[in-house]
Backbone and ligand atoms as CSV (ligand in chain L), in Angstrom:
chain,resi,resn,atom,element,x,y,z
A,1,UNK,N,N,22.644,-26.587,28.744
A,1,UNK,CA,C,23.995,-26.659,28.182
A,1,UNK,C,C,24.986,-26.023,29.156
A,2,UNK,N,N,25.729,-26.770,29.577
A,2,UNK,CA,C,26.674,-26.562,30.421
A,2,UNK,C,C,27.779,-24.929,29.678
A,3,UNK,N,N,27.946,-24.183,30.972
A,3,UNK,CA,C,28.648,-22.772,30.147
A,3,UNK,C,C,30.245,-22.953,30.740
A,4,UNK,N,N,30.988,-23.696,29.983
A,4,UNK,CA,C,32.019,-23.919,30.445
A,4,UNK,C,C,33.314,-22.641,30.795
A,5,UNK,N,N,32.431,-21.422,30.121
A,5,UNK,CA,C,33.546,-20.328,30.317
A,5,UNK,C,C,33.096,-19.960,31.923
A,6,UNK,N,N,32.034,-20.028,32.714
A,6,UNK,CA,C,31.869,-19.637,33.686
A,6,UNK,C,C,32.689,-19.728,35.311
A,7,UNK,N,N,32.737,-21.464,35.324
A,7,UNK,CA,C,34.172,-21.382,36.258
A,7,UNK,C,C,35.476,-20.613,36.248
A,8,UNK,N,N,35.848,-20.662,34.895
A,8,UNK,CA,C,37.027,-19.665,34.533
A,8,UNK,C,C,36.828,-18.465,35.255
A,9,UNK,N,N,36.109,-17.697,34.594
A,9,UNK,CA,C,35.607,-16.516,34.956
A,9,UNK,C,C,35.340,-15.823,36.111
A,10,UNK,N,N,34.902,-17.284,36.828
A,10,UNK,CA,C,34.367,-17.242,38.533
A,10,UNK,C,C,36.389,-16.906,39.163
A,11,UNK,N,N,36.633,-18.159,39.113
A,11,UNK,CA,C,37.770,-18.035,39.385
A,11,UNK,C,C,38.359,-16.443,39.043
A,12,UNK,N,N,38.858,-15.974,37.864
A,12,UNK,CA,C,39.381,-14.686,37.754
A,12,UNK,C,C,38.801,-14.160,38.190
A,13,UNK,N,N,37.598,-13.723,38.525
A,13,UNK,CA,C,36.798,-13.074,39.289
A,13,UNK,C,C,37.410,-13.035,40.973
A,14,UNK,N,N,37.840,-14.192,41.362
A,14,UNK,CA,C,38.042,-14.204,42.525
A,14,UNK,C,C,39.585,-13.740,42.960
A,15,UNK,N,N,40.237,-13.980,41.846
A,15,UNK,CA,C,41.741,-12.957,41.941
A,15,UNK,C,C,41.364,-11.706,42.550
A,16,UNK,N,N,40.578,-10.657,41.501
A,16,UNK,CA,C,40.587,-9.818,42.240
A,16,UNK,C,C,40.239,-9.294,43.562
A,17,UNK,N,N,38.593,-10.517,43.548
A,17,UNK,CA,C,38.471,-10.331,45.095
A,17,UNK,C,C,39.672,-10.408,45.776
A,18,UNK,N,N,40.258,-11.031,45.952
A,18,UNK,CA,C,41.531,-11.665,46.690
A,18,UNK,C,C,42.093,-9.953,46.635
A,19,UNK,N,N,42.807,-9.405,45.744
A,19,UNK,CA,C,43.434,-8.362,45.867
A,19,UNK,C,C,42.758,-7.183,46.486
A,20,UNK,N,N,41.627,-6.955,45.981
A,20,UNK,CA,C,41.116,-5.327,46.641
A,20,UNK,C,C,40.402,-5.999,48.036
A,21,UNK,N,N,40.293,-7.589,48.607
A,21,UNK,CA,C,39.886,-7.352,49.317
A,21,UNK,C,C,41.202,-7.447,50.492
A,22,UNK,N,N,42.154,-7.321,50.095
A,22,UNK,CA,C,43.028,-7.676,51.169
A,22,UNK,C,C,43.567,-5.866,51.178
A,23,UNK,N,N,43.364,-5.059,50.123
A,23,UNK,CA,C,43.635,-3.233,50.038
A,23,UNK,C,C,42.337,-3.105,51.302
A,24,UNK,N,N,41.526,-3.254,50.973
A,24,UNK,CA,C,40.612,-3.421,52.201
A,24,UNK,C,C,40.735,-3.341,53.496
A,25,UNK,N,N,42.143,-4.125,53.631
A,25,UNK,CA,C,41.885,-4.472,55.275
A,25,UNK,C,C,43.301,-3.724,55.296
A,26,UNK,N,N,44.222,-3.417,54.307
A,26,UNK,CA,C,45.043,-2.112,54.342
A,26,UNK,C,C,46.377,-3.213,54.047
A,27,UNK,N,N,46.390,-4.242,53.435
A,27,UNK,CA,C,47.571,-4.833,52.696
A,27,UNK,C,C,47.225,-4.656,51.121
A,28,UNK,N,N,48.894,-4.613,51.214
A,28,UNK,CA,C,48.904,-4.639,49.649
A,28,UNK,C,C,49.840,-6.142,49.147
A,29,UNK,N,N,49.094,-7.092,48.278
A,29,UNK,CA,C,49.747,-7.870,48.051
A,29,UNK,C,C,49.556,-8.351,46.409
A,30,UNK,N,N,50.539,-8.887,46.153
A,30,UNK,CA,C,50.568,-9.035,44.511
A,30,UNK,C,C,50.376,-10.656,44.542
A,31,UNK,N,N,50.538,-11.457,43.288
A,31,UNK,CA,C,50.838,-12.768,43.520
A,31,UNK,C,C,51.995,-13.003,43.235
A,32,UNK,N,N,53.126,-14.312,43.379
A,32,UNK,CA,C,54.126,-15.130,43.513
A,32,UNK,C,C,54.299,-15.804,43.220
A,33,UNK,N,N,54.626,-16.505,41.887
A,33,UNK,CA,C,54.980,-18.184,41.861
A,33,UNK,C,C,56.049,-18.734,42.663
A,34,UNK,N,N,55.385,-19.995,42.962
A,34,UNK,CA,C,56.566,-21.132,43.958
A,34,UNK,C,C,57.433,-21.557,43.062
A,35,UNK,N,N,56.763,-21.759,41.635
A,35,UNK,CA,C,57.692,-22.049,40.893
A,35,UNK,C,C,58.954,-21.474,40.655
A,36,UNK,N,N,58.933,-20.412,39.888
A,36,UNK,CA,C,59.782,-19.649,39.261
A,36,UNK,C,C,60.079,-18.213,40.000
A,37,UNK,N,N,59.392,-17.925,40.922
A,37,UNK,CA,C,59.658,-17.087,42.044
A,37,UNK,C,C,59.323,-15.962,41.287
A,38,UNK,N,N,58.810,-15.514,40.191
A,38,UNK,CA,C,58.620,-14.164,39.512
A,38,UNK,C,C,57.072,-13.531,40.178
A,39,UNK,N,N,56.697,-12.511,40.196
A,39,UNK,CA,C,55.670,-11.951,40.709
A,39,UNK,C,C,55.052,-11.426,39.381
A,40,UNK,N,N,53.622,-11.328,39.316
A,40,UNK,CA,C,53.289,-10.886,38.329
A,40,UNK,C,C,51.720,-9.950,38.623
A,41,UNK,N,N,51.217,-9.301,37.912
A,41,UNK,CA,C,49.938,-8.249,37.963
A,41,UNK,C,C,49.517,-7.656,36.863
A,42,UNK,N,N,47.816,-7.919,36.603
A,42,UNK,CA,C,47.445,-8.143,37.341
A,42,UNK,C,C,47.209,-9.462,37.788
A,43,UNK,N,N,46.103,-9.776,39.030
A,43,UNK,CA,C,46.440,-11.075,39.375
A,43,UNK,C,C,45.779,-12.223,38.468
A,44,UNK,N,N,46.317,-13.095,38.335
A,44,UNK,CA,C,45.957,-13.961,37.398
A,44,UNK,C,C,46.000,-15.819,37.694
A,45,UNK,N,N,45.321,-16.745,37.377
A,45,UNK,CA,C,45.106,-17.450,37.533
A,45,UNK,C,C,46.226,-18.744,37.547
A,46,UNK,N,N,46.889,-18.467,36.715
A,46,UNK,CA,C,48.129,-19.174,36.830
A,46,UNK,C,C,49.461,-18.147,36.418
A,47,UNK,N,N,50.719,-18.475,36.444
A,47,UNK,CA,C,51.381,-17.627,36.694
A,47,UNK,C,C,51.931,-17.374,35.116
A,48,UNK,N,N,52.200,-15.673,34.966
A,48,UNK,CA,C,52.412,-15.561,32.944
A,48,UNK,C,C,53.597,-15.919,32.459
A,49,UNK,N,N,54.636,-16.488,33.347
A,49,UNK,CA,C,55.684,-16.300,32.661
A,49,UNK,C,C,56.199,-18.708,32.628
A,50,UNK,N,N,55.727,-19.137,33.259
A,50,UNK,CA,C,55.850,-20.199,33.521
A,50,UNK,C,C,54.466,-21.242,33.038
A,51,UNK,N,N,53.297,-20.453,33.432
A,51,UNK,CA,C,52.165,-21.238,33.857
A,51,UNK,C,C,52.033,-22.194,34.711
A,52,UNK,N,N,53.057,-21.939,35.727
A,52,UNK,CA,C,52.707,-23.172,36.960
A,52,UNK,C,C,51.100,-22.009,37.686
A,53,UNK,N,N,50.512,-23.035,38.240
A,53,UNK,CA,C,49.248,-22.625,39.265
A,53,UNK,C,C,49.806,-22.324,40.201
A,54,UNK,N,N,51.515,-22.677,41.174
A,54,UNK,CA,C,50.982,-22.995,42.366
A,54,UNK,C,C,51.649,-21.232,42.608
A,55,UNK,N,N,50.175,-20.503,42.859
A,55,UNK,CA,C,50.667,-19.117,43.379
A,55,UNK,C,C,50.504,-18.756,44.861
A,56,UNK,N,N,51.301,-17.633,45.498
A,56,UNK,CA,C,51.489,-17.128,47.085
A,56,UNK,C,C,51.045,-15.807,46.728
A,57,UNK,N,N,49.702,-15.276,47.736
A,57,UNK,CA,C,50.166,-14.258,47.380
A,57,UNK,C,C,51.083,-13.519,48.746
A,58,UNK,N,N,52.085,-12.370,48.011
A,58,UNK,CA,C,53.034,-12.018,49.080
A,58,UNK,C,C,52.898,-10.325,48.985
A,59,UNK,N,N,53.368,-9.714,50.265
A,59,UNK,CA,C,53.585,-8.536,50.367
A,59,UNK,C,C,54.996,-7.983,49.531
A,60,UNK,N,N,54.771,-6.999,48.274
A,60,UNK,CA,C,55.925,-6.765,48.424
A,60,UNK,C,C,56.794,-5.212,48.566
A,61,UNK,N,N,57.617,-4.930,48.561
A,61,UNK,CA,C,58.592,-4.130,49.409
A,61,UNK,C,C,57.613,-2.590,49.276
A,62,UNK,N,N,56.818,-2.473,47.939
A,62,UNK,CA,C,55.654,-1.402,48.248
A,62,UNK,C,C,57.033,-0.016,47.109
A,63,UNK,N,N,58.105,-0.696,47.276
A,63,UNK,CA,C,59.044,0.354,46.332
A,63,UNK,C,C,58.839,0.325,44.881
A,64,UNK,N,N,59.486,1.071,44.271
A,64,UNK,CA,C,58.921,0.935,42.944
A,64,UNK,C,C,59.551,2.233,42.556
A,65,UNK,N,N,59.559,2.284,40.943
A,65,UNK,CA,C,60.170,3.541,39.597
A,65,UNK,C,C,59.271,3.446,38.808
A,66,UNK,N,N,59.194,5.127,38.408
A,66,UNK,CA,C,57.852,5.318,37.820
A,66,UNK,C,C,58.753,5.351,36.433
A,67,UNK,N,N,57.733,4.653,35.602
A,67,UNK,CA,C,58.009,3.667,33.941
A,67,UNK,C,C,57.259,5.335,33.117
A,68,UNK,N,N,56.070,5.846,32.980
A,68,UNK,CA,C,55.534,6.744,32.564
A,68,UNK,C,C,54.391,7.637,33.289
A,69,UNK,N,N,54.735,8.803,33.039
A,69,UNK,CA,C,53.574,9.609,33.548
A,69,UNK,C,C,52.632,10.264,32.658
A,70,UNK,N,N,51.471,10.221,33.181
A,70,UNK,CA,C,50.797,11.432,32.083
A,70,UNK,C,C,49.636,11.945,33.215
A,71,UNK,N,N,49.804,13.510,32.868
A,71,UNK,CA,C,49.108,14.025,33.277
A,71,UNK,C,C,47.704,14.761,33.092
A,72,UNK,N,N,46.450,14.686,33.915
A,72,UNK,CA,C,45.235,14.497,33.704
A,72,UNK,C,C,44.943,15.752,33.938
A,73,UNK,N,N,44.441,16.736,32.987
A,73,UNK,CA,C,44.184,18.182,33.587
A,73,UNK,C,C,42.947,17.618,33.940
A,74,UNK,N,N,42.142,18.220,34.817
A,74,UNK,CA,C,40.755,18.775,35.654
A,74,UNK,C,C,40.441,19.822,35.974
A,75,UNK,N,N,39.173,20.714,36.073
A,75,UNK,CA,C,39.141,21.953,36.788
A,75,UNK,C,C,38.762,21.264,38.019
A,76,UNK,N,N,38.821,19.945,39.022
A,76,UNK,CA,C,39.058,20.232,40.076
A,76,UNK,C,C,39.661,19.710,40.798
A,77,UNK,N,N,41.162,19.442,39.741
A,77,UNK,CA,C,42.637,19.388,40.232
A,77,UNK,C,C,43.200,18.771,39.124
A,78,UNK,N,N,44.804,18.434,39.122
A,78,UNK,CA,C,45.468,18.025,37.973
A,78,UNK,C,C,45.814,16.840,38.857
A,79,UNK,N,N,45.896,15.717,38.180
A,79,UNK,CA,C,46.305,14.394,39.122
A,79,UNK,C,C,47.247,13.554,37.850
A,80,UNK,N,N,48.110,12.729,38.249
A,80,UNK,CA,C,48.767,12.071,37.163
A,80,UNK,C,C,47.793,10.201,37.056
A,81,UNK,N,N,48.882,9.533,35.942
A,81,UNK,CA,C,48.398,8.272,35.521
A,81,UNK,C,C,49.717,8.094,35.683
A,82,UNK,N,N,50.171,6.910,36.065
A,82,UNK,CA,C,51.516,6.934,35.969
A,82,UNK,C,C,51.653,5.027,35.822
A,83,UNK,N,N,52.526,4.658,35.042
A,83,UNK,CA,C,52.308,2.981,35.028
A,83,UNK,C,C,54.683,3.146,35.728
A,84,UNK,N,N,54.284,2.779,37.117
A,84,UNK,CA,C,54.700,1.974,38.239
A,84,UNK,C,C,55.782,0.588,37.947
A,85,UNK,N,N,56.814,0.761,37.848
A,85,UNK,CA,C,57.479,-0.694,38.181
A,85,UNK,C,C,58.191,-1.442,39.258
A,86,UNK,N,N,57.225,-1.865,39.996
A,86,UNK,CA,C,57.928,-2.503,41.252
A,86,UNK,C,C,58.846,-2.844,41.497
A,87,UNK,N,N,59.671,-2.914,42.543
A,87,UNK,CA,C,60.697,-3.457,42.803
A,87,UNK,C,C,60.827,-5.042,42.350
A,88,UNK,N,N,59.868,-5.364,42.785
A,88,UNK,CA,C,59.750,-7.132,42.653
A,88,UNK,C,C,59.361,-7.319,40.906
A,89,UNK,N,N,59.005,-6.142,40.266
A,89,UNK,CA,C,59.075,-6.464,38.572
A,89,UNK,C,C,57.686,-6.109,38.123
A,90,UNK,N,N,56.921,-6.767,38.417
A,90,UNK,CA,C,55.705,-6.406,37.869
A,90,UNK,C,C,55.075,-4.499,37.963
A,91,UNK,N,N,54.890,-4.516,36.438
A,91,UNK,CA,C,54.350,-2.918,36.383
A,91,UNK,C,C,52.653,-2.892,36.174
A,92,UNK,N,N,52.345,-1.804,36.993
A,92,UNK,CA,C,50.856,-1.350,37.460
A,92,UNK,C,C,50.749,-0.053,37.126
A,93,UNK,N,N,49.417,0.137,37.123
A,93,UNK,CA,C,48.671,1.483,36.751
A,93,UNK,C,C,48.345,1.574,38.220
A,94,UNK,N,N,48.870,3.278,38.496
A,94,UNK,CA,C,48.137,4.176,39.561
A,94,UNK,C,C,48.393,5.672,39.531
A,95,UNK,N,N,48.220,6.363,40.857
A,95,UNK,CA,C,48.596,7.652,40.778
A,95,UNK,C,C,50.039,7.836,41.671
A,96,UNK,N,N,50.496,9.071,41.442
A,96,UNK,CA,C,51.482,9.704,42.319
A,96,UNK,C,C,50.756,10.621,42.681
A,97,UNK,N,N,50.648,11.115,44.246
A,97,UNK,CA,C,49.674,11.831,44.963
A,97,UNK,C,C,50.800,12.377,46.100
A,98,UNK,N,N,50.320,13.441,46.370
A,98,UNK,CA,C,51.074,14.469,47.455
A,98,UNK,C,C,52.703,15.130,46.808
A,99,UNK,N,N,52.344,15.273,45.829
A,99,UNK,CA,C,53.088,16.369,45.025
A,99,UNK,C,C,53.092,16.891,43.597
A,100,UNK,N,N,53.152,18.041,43.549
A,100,UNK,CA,C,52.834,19.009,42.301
A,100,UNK,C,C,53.036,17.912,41.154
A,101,UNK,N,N,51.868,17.830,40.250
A,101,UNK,CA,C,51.897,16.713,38.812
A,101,UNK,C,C,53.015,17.116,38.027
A,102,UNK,N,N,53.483,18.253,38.046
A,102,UNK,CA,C,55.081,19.048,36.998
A,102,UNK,C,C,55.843,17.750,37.611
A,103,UNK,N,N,55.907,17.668,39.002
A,103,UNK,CA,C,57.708,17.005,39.577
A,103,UNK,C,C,57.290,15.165,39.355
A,104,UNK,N,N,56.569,15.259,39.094
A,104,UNK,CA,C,55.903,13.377,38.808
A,104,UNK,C,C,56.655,13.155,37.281
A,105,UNK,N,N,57.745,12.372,37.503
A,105,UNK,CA,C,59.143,12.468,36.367
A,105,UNK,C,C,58.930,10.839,36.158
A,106,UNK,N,N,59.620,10.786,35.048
A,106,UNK,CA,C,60.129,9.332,34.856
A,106,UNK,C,C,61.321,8.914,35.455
A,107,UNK,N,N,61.428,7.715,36.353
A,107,UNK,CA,C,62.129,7.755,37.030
A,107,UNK,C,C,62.066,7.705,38.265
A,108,UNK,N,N,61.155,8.730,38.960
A,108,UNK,CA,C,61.610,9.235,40.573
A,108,UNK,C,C,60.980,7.528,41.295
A,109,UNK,N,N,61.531,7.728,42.069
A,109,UNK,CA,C,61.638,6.725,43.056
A,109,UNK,C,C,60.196,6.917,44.146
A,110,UNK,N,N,59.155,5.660,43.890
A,110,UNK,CA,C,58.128,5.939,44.703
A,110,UNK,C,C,58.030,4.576,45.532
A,111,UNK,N,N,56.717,5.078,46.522
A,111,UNK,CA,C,56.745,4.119,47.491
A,111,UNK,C,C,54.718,4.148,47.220
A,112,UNK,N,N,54.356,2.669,47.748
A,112,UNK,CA,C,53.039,2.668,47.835
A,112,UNK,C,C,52.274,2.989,49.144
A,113,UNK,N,N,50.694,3.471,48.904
A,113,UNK,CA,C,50.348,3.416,50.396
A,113,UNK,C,C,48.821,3.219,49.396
A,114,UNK,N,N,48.150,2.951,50.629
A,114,UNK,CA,C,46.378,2.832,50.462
A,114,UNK,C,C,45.584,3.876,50.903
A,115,UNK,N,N,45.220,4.452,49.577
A,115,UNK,CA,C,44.301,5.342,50.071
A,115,UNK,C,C,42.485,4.927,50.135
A,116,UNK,N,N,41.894,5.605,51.255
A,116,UNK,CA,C,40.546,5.213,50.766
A,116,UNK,C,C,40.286,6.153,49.953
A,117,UNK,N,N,39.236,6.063,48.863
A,117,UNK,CA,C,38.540,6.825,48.143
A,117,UNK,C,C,37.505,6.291,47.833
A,118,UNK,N,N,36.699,7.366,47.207
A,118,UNK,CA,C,35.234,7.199,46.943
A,118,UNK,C,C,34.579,5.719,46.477
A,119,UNK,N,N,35.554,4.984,45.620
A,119,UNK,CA,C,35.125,3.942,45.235
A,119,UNK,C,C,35.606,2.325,45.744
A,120,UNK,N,N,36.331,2.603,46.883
A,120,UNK,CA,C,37.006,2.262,47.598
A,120,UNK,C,C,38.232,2.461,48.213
A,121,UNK,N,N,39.319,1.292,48.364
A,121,UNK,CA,C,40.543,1.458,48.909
A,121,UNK,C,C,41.263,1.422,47.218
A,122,UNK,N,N,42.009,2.338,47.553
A,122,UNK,CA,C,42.819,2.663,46.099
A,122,UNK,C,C,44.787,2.913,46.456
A,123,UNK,N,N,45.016,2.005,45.734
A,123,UNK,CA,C,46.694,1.566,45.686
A,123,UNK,C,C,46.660,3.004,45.007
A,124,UNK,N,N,48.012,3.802,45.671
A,124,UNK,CA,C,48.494,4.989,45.090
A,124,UNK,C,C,49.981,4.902,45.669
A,125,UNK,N,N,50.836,6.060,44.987
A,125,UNK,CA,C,52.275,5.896,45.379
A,125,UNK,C,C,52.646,7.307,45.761
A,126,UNK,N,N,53.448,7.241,46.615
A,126,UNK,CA,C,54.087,8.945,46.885
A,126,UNK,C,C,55.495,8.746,46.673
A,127,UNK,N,N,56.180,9.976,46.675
A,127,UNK,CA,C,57.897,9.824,46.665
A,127,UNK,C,C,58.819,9.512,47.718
A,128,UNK,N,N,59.494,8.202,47.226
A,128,UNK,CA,C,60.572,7.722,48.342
A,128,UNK,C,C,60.762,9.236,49.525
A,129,UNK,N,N,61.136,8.714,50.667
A,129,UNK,CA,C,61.574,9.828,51.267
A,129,UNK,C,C,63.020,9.903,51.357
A,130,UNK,N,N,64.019,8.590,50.706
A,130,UNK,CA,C,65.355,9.162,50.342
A,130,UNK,C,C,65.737,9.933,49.407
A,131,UNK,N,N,64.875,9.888,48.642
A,131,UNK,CA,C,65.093,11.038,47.961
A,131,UNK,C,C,64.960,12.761,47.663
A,132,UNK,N,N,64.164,12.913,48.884
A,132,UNK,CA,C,64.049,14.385,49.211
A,132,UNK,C,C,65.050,15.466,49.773
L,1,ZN,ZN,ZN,56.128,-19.024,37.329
């Protein structure tokens, strides 16, 4: 019996390849519709706001305003959660890293970079440097 959810699946499956493997090689890219030009995340098979297929994926400006923070006590360190709204629109889950979790505000103005970590390459954001 044919498992018709499996192509699907394969496919979404391969979005993400597509994304962490391109954090990998130290880009960060989201997807794009040709259609309607909106960007969206995570990546997805056709585009959420239109449903046209025909997607790009593109680099984008890596800027972004932090939507919410919450902070993660640890005894071996305090790190935030913070859900990210890009410049280009689409909002993501990551961290704000390289400054005290108190000053990680709603609001402040961040920028992305790739960090490696243990479980790979991991999208994280630090603070604009116009704003310092
Ligand atoms: Zn679209």
């Amino acid at each position: 019996m044919p498992d018709i959810g499996a192509p699907q699946a394969a496919t979404a499956h391969a979005c993400d390849q597509r994304y962490f493997g391109a954090l990998a090689e130290g880009r960060f890219e989201i997807p794009c519709c040709l259609s309607c030009a909106r960007f969206h995340f995570y990546p997805r098979l056709c585009c959420p706001y239109c449903g046209s297929q025909e997607l790009q994926w593109v680099a984008p400006s890596g800027h972004g305003t932090v939507y919410s923070v919450t902070i993660v006590r640890r005894a071996e360190g305090d790190y935030t959660v913070v859900l990210v709204d890009l410049d280009e629109g689409p909002r993501l889950m990551s961290r704000v890293v390289d400054m005290p979790v108190e000053q990680v505000r709603i609001g402040l103005a961040v920028r992305a970079r790739i960090d490696a970590a243990d479980e790979g390459p991991l999208l994280v954001f630090t603070a604009s440097e116009e704003q310092a």
